[in-house]
C-alpha positions as CSV (number, residue, x, y, z in Angstrom):
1,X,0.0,0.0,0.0
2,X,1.2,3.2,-1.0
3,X,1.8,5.6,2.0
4,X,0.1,8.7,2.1
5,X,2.1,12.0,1.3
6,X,1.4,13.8,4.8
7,X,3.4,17.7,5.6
8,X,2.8,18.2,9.0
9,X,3.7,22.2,9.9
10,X,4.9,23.0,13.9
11,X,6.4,25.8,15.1
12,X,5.7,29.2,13.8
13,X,6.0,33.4,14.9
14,X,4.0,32.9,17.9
15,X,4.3,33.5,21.1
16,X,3.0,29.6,21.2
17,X,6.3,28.1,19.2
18,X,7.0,26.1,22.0
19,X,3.9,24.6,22.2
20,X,3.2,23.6,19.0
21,X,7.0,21.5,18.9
22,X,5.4,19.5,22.1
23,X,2.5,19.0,19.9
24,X,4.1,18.0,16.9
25,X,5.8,15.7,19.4
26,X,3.1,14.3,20.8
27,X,1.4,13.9,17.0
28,X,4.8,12.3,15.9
29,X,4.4,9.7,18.6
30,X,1.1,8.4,17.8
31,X,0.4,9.1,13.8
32,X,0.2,5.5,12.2
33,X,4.0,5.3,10.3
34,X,2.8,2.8,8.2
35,X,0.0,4.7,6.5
36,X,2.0,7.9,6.1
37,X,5.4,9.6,4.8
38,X,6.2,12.1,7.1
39,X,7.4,15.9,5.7
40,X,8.4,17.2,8.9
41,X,8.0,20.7,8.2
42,X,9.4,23.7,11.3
43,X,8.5,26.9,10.9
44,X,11.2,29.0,12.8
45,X,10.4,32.3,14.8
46,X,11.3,34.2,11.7
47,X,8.9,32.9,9.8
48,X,11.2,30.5,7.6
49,X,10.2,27.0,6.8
50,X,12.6,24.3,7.2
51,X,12.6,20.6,6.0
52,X,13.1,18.7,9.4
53,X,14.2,14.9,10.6
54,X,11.3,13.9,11.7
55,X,13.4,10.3,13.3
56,X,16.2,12.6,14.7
57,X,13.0,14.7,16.6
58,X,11.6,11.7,17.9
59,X,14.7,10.9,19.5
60,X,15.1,13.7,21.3
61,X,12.8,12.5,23.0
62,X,11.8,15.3,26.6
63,X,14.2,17.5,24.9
64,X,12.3,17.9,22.0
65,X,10.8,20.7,23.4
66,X,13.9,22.6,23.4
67,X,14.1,21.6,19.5
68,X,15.9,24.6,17.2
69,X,14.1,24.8,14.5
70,X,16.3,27.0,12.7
71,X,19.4,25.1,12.6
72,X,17.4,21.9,12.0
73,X,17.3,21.5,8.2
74,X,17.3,23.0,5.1
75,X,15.1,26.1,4.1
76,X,12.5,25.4,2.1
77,X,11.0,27.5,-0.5
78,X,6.8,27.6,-1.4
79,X,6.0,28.6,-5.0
80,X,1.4,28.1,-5.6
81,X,0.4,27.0,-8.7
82,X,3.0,24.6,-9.6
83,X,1.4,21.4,-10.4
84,X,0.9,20.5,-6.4
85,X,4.9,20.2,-6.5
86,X,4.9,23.3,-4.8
87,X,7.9,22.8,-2.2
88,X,11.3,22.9,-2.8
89,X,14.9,23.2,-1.2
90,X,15.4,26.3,-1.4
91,X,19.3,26.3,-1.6
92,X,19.5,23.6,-4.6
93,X,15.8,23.9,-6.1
94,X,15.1,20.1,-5.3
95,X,11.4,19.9,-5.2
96,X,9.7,17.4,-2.9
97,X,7.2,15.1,-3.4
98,X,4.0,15.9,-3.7
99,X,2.3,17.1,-0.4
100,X,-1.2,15.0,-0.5
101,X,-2.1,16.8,3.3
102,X,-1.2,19.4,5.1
103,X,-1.6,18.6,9.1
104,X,-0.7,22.1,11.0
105,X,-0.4,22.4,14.3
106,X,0.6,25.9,14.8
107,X,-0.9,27.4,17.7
108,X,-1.7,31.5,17.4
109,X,-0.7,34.3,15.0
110,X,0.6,33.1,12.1
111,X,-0.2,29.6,12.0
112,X,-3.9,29.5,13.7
113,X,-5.7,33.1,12.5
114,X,-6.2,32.1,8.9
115,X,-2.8,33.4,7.6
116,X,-1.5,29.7,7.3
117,X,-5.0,28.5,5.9
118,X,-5.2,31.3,2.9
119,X,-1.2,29.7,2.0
120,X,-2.4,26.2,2.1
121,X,-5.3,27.4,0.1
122,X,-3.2,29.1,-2.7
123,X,-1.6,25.8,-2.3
124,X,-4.6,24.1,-3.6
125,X,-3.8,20.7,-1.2
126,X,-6.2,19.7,1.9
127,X,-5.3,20.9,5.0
128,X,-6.5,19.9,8.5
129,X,-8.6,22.2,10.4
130,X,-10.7,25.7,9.8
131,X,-10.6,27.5,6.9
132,X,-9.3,31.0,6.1
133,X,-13.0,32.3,7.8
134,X,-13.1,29.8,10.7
135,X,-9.7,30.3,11.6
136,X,-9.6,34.1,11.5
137,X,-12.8,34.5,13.4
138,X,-11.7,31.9,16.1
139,X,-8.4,33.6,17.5
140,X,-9.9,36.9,17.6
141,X,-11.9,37.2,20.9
142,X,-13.8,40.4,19.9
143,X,-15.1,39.0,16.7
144,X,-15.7,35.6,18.1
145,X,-18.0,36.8,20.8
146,X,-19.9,39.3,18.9
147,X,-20.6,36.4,16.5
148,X,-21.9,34.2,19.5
149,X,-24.1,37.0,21.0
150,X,-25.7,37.6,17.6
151,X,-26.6,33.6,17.2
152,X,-28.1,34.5,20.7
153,X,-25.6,32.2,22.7
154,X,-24.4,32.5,26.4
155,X,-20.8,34.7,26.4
156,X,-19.8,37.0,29.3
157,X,-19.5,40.9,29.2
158,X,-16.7,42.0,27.3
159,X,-15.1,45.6,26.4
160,X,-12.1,46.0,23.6
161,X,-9.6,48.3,23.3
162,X,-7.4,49.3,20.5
163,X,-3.6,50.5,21.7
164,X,-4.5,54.0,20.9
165,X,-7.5,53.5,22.7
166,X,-5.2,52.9,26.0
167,X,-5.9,56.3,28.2
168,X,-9.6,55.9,27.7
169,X,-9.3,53.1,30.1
170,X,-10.6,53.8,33.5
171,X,-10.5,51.6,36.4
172,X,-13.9,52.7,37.8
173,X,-15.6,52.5,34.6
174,X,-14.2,49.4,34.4
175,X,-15.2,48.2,37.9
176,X,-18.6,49.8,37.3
177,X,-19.0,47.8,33.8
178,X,-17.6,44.5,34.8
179,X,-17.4,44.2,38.1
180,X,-14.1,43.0,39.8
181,X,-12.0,40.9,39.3
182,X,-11.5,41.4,35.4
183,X,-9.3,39.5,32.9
184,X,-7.4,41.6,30.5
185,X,-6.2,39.6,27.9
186,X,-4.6,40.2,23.7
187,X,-7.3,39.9,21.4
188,X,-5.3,37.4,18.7
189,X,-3.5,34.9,20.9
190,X,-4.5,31.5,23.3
191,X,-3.0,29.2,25.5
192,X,-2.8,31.6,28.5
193,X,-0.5,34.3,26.9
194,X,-0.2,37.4,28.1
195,X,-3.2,37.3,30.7
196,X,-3.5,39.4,33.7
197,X,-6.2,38.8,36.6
198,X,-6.5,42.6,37.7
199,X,-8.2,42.8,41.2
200,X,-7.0,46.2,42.2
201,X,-6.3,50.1,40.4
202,X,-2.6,49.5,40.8
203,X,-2.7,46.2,39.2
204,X,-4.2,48.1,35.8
205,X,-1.2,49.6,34.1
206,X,1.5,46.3,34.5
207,X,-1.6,43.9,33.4
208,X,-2.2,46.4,29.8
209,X,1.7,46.8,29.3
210,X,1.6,42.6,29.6
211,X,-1.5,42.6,26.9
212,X,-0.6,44.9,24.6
213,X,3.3,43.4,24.2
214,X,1.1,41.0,22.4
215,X,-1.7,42.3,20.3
216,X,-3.0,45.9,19.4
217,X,-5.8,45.1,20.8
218,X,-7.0,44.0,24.2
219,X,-10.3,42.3,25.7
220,X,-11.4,42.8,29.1
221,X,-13.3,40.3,30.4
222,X,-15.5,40.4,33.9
223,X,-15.1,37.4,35.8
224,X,-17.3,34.1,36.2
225,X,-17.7,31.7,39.2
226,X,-18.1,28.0,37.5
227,X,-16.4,25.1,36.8
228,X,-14.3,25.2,33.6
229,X,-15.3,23.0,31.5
230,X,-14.4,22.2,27.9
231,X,-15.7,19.9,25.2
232,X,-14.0,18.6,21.9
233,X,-16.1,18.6,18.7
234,X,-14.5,17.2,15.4
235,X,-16.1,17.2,12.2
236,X,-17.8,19.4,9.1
237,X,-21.1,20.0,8.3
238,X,-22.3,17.0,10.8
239,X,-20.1,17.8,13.9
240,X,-19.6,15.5,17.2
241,X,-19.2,16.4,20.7
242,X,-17.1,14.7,22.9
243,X,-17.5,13.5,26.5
244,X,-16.7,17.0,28.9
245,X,-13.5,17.1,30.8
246,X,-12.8,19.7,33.7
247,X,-9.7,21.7,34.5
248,X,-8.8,22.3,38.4
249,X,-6.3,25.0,38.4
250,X,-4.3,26.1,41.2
251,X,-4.2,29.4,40.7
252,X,-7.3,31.6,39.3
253,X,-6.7,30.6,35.9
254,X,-5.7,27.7,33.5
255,X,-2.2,29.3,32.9
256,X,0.1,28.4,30.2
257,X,2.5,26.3,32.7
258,X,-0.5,24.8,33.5
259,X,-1.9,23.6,30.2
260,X,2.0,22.5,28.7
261,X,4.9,22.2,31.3
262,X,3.7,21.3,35.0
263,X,2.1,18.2,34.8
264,X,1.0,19.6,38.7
265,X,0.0,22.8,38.2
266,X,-3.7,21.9,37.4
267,X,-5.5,18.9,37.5
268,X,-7.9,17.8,35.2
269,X,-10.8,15.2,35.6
270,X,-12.3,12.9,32.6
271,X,-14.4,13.1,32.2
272,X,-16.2,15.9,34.4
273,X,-18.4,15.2,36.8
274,X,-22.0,16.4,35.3
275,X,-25.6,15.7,35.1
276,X,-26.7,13.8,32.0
277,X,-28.9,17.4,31.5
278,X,-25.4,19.3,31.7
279,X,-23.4,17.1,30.0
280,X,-26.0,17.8,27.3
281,X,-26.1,21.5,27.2
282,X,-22.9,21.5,26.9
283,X,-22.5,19.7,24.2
284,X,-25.2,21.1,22.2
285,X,-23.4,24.6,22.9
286,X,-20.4,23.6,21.6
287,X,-22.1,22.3,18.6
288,X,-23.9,25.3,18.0
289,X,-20.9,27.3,18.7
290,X,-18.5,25.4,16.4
291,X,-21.3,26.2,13.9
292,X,-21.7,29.4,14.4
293,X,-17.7,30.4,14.0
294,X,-17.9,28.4,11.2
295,X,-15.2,26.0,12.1
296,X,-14.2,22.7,10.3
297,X,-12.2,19.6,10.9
298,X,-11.6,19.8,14.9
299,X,-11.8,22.5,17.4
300,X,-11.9,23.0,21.4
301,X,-14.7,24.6,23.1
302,X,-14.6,26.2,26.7
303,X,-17.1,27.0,29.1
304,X,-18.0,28.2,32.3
305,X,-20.6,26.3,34.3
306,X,-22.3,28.4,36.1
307,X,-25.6,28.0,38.9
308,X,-27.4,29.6,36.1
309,X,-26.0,27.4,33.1
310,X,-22.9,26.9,30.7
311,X,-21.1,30.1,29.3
312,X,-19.6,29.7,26.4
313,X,-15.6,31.2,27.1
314,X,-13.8,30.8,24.0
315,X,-13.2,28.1,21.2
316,X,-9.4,27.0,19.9
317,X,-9.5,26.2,16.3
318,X,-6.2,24.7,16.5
319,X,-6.2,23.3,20.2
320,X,-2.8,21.8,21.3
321,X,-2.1,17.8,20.8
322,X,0.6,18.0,23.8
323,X,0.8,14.8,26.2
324,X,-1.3,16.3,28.7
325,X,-3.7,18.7,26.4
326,X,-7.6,18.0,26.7
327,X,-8.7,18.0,23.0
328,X,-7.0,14.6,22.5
329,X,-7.5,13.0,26.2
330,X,-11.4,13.7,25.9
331,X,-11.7,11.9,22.5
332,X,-9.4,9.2,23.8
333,X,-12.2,9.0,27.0
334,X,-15.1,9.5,24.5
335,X,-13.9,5.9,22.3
336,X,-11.0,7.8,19.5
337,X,-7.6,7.0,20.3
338,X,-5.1,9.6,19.2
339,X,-4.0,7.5,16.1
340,X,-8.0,7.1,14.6
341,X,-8.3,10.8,15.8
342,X,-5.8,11.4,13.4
343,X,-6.5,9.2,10.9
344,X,-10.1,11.0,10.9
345,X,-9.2,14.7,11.0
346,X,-7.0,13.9,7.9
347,X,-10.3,12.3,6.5
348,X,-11.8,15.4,7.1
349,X,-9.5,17.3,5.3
350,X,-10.1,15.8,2.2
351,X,-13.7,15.3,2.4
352,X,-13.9,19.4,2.8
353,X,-11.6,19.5,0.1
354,X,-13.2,17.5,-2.4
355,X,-16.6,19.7,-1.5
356,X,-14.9,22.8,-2.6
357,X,-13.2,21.6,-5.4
358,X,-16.8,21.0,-7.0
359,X,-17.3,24.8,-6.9
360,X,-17.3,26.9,-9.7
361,X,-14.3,29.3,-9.6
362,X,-15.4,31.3,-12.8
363,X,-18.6,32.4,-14.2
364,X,-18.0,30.6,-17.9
């Protein structure tokens, strides 16, 4: 049997490089070798894209998350249009094989806000995950919530700021508006990044200098007592909900040590402990939701659940496949092992791709 052509893309400009290596990891690990030919592809924190060893990685082993992309191969050039042979060595003009997927799992700015996704489009190749739409719409908070209170779904209050927006921000109004504490977080950016939990006025200025390092934009968020809870869907037009998992955070939030380097820093439960009646609220939310942001292919949903119901926090379009990350474990728990999970998001791919390739792309 012929092996499938698969080019799976880690590492990227974000502030969530690191992440995405331990997912790539974690993906290397459990992807079926049999079924696939492996393009290891790193994207460095410049932006350049490098063919990588993909045996030499695994070996590494725990210190593959300390991986340097940038001395790790040779650079690779991307030229759309080219018969599908589209990559090539950059340095000799070698071109490689035909990429039959894409698999990225690049967490934030450049790899998970549609960026990557109009590339891989020019590219003309299936690609795992959201679209250009879905993608862009997911890592921006602003837009993602404004979407969910017009499909009349449960979201918190919210205020954004742009940077030049910064001295119209007043703690009282603030505290007036939201309430206190209040989250102040970038707009385009996940797994914890740059969040601040601001409880007092003198807390204000260090927690906006932290957001806005990251984004020119800024969400403020008032706080809600619940559980955290989150929910993996996977799918296209016919999604599926997994079983719920909970996270149990030390501190007052699921911080980024918590979700990818302390293995103690939060525990999580799978699957949570809920009603058959919660379990199914949240899973129809996180259907709706995923609908509504008009993801494909896989996404995380995250809620709040609160006396008064579920509240829908925030999806992740690209949510991490680390050892420890949820959107794996809670398939595993619902009956998909992380190899068929893979094998089925790669499905995916191609079934969207087949869809749009029966669309007219001129009028004649």
């Amino acid at each position: 049997m012929d092996k499938k052509r698969l080019a799976l893309l880690f590492g990227g400009k974000s502030a969530e490089h690191e992440v995405s290596i331990r997912s790539a990891y974690n993906i290397l690990n459990s992807i079926d070798q049999d079924k696939y030919c492996i393009y290891l592809i790193g994207i460095d924190k410049k932006g350049i894209w490098h063919l990588c060893d993909h045996r030499y990685f695994l070996s590494l082993g725990r210190k593959s998350a300390q991986f340097d992309i940038s001395t790790s191969g040779p650079q690779l050039a991307v030229i759309p249009g080219q018969a599908h042979n589209s990559l090539l060595i950059a340095s000799s003009g070698e071109k490689l094989e035909e990429i039959q997927v894409f698999l990225p799992v690049l967490h934030g700015p450049y790899g998970e806000d549609g960026t990557l996704q109009g590339l891989l489009k020019c590219l003309d190749r299936p690609f795992v995950g959201a679209d250009v739409l879905g993608s862009a719409v997911g890592m921006d908070k602003e837009v993602m919530k404004k979407l969910l209170k017009d499909k009349g779904l449960p979201v918190g209050r919210f205020k954004v700021y742009h940077r030049s927006e910064r001295n119209s921000i007043v703690f009282s109004r603030l505290k007036s508006d939201l309430g206190l504490p209040i989250y102040i977080k970038p707009v385009n950016l996940g797994s914890s990044v740059g969040i601040s939990r601001v409880e007092a006025e003198e807390q204000l200025e260090e927690a906006l200098d932290e957001a806005f390092l990251f984004d020119h934009r800024i969400i403020i968020e008032e706080n809600i007592i619940g559980r955290e809870i989150e929910c993996s869907v996977l799918g296209n037009d016919n999604p599926k909900a997994s079983l719920a998992g909970e996270v149990l955070a030390e501190g007052h939030f699921y911080s980024y040590d918590a979700k990818y380097i302390s293995e103690n820093a939060a525990r999580t439960v799978y699957p949570a402990k809920l009603t058959s009646m919660e379990l199914s609220q949240i899973q129809k939310l996180a259907i709706q939701a995923y609908k509504a942001l008009y993801s494909k292919g896989l996404a995380r949903m995250d809620f709040f659940l609160t006396e008064q119901g579920p509240i829908i926090n925030e999806i992740n379009t690209l949510p991490g496949f680390t050892s420890i990350s949820m959107y794996p474990k809670l398939w595993e728990i619902s009956g998909i092992d992380c190899t068929s999970l893979i094998d089925k998001l790669i499905e995916l791919a191609e079934e969207r791709y087949e869809a749009d390739k029966k669309l007219k792309t001129s009028y004649q």
